[in-house]
C-alpha positions in Angstrom: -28.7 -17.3 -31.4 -30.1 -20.3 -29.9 -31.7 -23.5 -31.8 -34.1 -23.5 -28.2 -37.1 -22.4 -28.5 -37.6 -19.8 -26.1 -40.6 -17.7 -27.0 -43.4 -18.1 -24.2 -41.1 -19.8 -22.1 -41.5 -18.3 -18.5 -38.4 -17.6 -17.2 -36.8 -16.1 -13.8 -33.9 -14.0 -13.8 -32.1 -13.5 -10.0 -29.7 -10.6 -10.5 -31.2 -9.2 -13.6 -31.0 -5.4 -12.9 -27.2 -6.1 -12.7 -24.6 -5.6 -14.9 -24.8 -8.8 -16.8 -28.6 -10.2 -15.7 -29.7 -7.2 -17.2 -28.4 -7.9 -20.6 -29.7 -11.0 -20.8 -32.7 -10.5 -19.1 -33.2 -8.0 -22.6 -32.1 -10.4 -24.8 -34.7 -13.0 -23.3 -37.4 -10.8 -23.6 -36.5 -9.6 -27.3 -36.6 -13.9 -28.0 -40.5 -13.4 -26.9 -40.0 -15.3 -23.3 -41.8 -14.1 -20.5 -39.3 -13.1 -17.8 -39.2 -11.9 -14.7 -36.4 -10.9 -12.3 -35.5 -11.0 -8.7 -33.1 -8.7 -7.1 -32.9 -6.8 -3.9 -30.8 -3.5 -6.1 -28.1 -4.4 -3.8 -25.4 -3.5 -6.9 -28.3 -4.1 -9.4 -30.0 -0.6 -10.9 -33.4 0.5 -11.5 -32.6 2.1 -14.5 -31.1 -1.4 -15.7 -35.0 -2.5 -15.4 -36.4 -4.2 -18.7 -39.9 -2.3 -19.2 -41.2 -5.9 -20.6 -39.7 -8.0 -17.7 -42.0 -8.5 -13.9 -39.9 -7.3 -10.9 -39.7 -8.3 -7.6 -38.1 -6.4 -5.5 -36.6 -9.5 -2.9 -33.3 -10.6 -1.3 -33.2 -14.3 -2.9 -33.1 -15.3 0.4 -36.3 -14.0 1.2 -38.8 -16.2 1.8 -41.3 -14.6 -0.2 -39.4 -16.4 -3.2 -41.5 -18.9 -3.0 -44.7 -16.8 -3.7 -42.6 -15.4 -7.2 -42.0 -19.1 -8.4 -45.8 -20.0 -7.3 -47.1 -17.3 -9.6 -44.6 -17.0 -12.3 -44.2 -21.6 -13.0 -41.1 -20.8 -14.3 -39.4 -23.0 -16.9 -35.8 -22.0 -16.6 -34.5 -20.1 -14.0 -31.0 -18.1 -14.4 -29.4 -17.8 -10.9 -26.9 -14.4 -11.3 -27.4 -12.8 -8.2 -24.5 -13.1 -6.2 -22.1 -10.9 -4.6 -19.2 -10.3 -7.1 -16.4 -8.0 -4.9 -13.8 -10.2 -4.0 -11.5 -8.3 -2.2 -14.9 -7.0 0.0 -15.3 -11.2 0.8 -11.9 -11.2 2.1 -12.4 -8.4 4.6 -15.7 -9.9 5.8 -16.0 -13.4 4.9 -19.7 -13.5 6.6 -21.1 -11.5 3.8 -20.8 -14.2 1.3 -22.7 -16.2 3.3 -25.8 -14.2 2.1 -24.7 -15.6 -1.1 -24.8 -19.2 -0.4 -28.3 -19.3 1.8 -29.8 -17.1 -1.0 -28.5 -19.6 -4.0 -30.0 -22.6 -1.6 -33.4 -20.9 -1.5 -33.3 -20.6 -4.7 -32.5 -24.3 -6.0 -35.2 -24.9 -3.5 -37.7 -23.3 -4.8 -36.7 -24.7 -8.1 -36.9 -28.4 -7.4 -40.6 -27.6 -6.0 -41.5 -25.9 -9.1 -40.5 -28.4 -11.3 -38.0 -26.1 -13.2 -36.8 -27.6 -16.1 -33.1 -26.2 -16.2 -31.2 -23.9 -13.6 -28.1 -22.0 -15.0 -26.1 -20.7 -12.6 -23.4 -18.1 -12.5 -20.0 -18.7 -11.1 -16.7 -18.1 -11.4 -13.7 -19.1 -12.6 -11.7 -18.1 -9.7 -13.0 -21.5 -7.9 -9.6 -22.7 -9.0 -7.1 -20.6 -7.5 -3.8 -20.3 -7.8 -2.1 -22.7 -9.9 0.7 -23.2 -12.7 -0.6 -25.5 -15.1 -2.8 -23.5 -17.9 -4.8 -23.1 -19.4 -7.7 -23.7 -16.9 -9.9 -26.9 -17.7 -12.8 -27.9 -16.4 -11.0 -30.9 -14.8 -8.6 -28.9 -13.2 -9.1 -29.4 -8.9 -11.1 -26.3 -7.1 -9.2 -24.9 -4.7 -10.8 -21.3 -4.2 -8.5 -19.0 -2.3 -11.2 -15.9 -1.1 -14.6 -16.2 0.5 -16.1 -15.1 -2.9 -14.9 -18.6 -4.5 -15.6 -20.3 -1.5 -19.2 -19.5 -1.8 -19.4 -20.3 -5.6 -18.1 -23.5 -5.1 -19.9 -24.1 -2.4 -23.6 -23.0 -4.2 -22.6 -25.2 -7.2 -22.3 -28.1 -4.9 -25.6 -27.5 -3.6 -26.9 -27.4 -6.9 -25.4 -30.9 -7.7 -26.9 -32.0 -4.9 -30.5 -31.2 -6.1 -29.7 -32.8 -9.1 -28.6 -35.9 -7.9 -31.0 -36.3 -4.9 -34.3 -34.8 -7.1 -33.5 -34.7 -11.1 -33.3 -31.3 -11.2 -31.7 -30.3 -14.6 -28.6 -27.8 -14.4 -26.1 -26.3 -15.6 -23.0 -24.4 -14.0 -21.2 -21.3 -16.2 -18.0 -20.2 -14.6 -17.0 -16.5 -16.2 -13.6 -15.1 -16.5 -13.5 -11.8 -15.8 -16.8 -10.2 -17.7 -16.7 -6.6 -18.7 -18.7 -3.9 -21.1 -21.6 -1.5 -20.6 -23.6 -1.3 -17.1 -20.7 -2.7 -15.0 -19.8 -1.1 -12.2 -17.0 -2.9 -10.0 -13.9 -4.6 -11.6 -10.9 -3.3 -12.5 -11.7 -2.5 -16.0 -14.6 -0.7 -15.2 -12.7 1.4 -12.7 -9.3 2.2 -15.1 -12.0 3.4 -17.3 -13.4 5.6 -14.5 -10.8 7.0 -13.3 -8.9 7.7 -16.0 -11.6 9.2 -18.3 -11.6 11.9 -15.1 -8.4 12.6 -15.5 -7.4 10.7 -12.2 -4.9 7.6 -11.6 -6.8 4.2 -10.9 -5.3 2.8 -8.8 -3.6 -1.1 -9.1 -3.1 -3.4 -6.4 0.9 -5.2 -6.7 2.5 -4.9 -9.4 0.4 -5.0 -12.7 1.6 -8.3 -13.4 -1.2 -10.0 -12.5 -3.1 -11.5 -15.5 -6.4 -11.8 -16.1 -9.1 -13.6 -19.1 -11.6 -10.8 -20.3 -14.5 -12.1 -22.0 -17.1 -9.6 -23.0 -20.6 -9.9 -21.7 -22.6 -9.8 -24.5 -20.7 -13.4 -25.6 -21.4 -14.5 -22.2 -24.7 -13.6 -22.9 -25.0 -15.7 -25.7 -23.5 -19.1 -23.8 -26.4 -18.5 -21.3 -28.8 -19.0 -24.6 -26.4 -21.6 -26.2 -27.0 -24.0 -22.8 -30.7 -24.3 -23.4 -29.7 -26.7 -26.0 -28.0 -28.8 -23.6 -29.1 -32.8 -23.2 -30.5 -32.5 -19.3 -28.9 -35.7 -18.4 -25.5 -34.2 -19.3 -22.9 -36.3 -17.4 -21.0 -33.1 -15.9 -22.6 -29.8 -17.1 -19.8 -27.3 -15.9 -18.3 -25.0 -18.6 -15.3 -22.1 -18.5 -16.5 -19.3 -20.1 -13.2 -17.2 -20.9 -11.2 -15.8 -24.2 -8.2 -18.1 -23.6 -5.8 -15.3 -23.8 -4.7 -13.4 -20.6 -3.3 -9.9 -20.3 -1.5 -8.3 -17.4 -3.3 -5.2 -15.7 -0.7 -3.2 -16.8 -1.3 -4.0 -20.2 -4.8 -3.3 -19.6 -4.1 0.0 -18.4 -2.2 1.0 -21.0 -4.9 0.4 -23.8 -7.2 1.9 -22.0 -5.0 5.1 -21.4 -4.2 5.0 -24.8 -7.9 5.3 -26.0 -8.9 7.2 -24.0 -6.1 10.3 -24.9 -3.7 10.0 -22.4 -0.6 7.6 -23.0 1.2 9.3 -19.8 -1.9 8.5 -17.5 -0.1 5.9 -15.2 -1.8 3.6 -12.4 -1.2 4.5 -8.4 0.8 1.3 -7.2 -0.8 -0.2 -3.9 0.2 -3.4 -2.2 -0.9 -6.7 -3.1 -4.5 -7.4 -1.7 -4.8 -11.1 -0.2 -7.4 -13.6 -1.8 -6.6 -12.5 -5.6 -5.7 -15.2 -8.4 -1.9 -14.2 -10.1 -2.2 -15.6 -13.2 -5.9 -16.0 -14.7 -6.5 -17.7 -18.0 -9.5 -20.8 -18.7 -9.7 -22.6 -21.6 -13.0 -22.6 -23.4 -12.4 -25.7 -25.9 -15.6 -27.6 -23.8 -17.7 -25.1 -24.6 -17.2 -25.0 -27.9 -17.1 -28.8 -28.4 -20.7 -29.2 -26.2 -22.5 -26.5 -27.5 -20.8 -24.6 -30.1 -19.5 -21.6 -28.2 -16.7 -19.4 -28.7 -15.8 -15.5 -28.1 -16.4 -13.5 -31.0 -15.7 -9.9 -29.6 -12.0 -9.6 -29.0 -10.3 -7.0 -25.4 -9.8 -4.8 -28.2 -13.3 -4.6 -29.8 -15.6 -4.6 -26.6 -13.1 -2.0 -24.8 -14.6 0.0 -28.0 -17.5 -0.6 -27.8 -17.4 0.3 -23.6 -16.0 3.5 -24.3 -18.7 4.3 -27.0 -21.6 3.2 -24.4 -20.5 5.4 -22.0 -19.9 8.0 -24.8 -16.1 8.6 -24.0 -15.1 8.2 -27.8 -17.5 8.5 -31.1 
């Protein structure tokens, strides 16, 4: 999976009872790295909880962080833990502010430790709304939620420790990530809602498009970044399928799968802060360090539905 040699590398995981943290975090430990997470089970789960993996139980803002990266001397650190609702950002912006102090106290603690690489999470939604696409890396920022604003604002911090103290990075922004163990998103709800026989519902249209890109492959670009020369002149990278699909569309397949074709959304006003049309390219990935998407919408809503044992 990765050419880096990761066995007995110690590594810290922020956000690894979540959704996608978790995942990797597994993965890691499977490699033979010593990991251990930090999350506060804000949207995280116990049951998500690798028996191999060390946890700490901390807000990453906590100062107590300091005491995990004193005992652990990490070599890598994977910064996930962030909040991830948008539309709950635009209600009340101050909550993502959580999200940048933690991420701070985090690079922080980094820097001192003498981490070798930090990955961080973010978002592809930095860009806003726009009308030239695909996205590219080079493409301005101009985030149009709290969420964004945050994620922009943490990668900027992390530039900063690199420039003012060496410290190796790298930033991952995701299109929209689904599969197994996620619990917000619209995905993840459609398939909720309808497998109960309810209507999800869908906020505007349905026209809005969005990128999908299944989190096992994104798991794999977290391992494929190791490989990375740290003195990479710009170490940003989309992480997307390239191909968009309207939520309508969406709904539709997953309907479809699921035994009911009539099963039709609930129709609810446009929300403010949300991208229209959502597609990155991921041609710098695949140029810096070989990555593509290998499991197509079609194959990982498959392979949702048989995690949650909807379908055989």
């Amino acid at each position: 999976m990765t050419k880096f040699d990761i066995s007995n590398k110690n590594i810290i995981v922020t956000g690894g009872a979540g959704f996608i943290g978790s995942r990797l975090v597994g993965t890691l430990v499977e490699l033979g790295a010593s990991v251990s997470i930090i999350d506060d089970l804000s949207t995280g789960k116990k049951e998500n909880l690798h028996p191999r993996a060390r946890f700490y139980h901390l807000d990453m803002g906590d100062e107590k962080v300091s005491d995990v990266f004193k005992k652990e001397q990490p070599d890598i650190v994977y910064h996930l833990a962030f909040n991830t609702n948008v539309p709950q950002s635009v209600v009340n912006p101050l909550f993502d502010a959580r999200g940048i102090s933690g991420s701070l106290n985090i690079f922080l603690n980094a820097h001192r430790s003498k981490v070798k690489k930090v990955v961080m999470a973010s978002s592809s939604f930095v860009y806003g709304n726009t009308h030239s696409f695909p996205l590219t890396e080079q493409h301005p920022t101009q985030p149009i939620s709290p969420y964004a604003i945050s994620k922009i604002a943490s990668e900027n911090y992390l530039r900063f420790f690199n420039q003012a103290y060496n410290l190796p990075f790298v930033v991952l922004r995701y299109a929209t990530v689904y599969g197994p163990r996620q619990i917000g998103g619209a995905l993840a709800d459609y398939i909720r809602k309808i497998s109960s026989h309810q209507h999800a519902e869908m906020y505007g249209d349905g026209n809005l498009t969005r990128d999908y890109v299944y989190v096992d492959d994104v798991v794999r670009a977290n391992l494929l970044v190791l490989e990375l020369d740290d003195h990479h002149p710009e170490p940003i990278f989309n992480l997307g399928s390239g191909q968009e699909i309207t939520l309508n569309v969406l709904y539709e397949k997953i309907a479809r799968l699921l035994g009911q074709p009539d099963n039709h959304p609930l129709y609810l006003p446009q929300r403010a802060g949300e991208m229209l049309r959502f597609v990155v390219s991921h041609e710098k990935a695949k140029k810096e360090f070989g990555w593509e998407p290998q499991i197509s919408l079609d194959e990982g809503i498959l392979r949702t539905l048989k995690a949650y044992k909807l379908i055989s």
